[in-house]
C-alpha positions in Angstrom: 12.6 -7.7 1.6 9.2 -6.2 2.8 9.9 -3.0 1.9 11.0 -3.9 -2.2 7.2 -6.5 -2.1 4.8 -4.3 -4.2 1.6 -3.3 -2.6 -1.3 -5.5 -3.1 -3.3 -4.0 -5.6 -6.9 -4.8 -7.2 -7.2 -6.8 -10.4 -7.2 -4.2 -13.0 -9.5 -4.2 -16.0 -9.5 -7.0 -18.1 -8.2 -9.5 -15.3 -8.6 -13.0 -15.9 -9.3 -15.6 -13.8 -5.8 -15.7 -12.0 -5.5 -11.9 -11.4 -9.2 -11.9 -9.7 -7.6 -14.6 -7.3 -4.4 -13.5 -6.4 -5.8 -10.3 -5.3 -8.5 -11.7 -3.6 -5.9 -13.7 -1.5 -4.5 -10.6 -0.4 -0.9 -11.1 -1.3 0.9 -8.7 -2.4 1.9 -9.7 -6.1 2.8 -7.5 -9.3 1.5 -8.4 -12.7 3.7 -8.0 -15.8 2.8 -8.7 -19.1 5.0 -9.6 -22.1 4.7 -10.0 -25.7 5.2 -13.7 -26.5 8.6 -15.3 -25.5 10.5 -18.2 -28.1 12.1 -19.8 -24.8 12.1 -19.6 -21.3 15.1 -18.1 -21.0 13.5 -14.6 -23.2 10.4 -14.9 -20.9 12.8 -14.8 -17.8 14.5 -11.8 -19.7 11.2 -10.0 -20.4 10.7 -10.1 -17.1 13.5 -9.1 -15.2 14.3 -11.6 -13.2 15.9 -14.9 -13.4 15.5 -18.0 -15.3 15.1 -20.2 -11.8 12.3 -17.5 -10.6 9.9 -18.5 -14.0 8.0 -21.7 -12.8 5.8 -23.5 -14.7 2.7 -25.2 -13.7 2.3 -29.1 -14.8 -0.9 -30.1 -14.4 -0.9 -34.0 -13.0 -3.2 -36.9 -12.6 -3.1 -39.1 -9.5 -6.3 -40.8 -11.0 -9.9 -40.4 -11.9 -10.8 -37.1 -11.1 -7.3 -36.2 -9.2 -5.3 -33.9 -10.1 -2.5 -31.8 -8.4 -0.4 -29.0 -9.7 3.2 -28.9 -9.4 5.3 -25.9 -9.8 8.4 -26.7 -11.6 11.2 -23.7 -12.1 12.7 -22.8 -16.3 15.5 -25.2 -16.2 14.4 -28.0 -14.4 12.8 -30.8 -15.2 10.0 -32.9 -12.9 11.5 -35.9 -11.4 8.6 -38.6 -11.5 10.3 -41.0 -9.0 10.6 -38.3 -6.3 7.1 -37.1 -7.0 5.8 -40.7 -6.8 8.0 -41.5 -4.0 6.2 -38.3 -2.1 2.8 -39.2 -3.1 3.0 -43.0 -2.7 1.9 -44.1 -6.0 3.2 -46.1 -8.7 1.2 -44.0 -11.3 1.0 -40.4 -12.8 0.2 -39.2 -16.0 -0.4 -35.7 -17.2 -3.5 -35.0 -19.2 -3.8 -34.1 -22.0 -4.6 -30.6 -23.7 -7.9 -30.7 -23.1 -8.7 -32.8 -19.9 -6.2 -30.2 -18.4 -8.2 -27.1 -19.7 -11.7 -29.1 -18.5 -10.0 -29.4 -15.1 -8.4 -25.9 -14.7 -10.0 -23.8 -17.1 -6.9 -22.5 -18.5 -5.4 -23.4 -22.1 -2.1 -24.9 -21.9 0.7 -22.7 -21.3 -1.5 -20.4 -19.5 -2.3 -22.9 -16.2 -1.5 -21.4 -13.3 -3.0 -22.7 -9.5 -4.8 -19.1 -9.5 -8.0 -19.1 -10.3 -8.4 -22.6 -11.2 -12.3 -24.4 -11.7 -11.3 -26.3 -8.6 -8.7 -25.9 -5.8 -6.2 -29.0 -6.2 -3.1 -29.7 -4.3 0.1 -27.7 -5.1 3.7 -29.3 -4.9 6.2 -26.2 -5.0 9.7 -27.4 -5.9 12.2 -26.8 -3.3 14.4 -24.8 -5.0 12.1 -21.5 -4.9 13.2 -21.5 -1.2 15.5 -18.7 -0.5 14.6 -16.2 -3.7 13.3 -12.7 -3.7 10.4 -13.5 -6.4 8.8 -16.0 -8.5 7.1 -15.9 -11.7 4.0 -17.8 -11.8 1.3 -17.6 -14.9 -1.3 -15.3 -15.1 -3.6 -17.4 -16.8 -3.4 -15.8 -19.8 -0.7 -15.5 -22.6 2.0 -13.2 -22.0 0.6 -12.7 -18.1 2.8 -13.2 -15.4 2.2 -12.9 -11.5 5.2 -12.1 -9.8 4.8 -12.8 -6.1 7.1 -13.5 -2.8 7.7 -17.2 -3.0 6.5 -17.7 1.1 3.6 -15.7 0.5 3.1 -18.1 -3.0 3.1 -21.3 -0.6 0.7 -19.8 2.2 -2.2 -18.5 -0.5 -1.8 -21.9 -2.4 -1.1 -24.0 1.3 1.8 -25.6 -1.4 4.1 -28.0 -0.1 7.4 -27.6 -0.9 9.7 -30.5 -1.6 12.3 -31.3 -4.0 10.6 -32.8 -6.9 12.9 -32.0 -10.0 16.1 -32.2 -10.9 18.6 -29.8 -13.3 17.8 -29.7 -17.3 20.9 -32.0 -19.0 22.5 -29.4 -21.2 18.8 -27.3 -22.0 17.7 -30.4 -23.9 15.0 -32.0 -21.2 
């Protein structure tokens, strides 16, 4: 697989937030940018690659002024008993629109762990383990990071546990 990674290149002009990090990580990533997708199924088309490789990033509070984000693949769905099981709390909540932008500095749909105002935790479901490449947002519409999901965990120091479960018939 080393040989297919793309190099690791500089953030090109008009790189946002995200870009600027990922490269300063030194991981080797590819950006790919797409007009705006209906579903995440076009996104995953857009892109090339498959719908279980497109993970979103949920932005979650533990409490006052903790936050961690968890990477959860198109077609799954977060499993808040395993998550709270793994954390040892009774309570999470996600934020809303803008406590999430005040705490990342990304507009919804454009959070990513990249780049982020501050450096919180990262869950990484377990079922990234075992594929080729993983789409992560760019922090930006319609940019995408793809990247190795090993070297995803190492730059983010993610854990990766099972924290979701399949999407009942695309309706969750």
């Amino acid at each position: 697989m080393s040989e297919d990674r793309p190099p690791v290149p500089a953030p090109p002009p008009g790189a946002t937030p995200a870009t600027s990090a990922i490269a300063a990580a030194g991981i080797r990533y590819r950006e790919v940018r797409i007009e705006p997708a209906r579903s995440a199924e076009e996104a995953a088309e857009r892109q090339g690659i498959p719908l279980a490789a497109l993970l979103r990033t949920i932005v979650v509070r533990r409490g006052e002024g903790d936050y961690l984000f968890v990477l959860v693949p198109a077609g799954r769905r977060f499993d808040w008993p395993k998550l709270r099981a793994h954390l040892g709390v009774s309570r999470l909540s996600l934020p809303d629109a803008d406590e999430a932008r005040e705490v990342t500095g990304y507009v919804r749909y454009t959070i990513t762990p990249f780049g982020s105002t501050r450096a919180w935790p990262v869950i990484a479901d377990a079922s990234i383990e075992g594929l080729e490449v993983v789409s992560v947002g760019g922090g930006a519409h319609g940019v995408n990071l793809h990247v190795a999901p090993t070297d995803l965990v190492a730059a983010l120091q993610a854990e990766v546990i099972d924290v979701t479960q399949p999407e009942a018939d695309g309706s969750g």
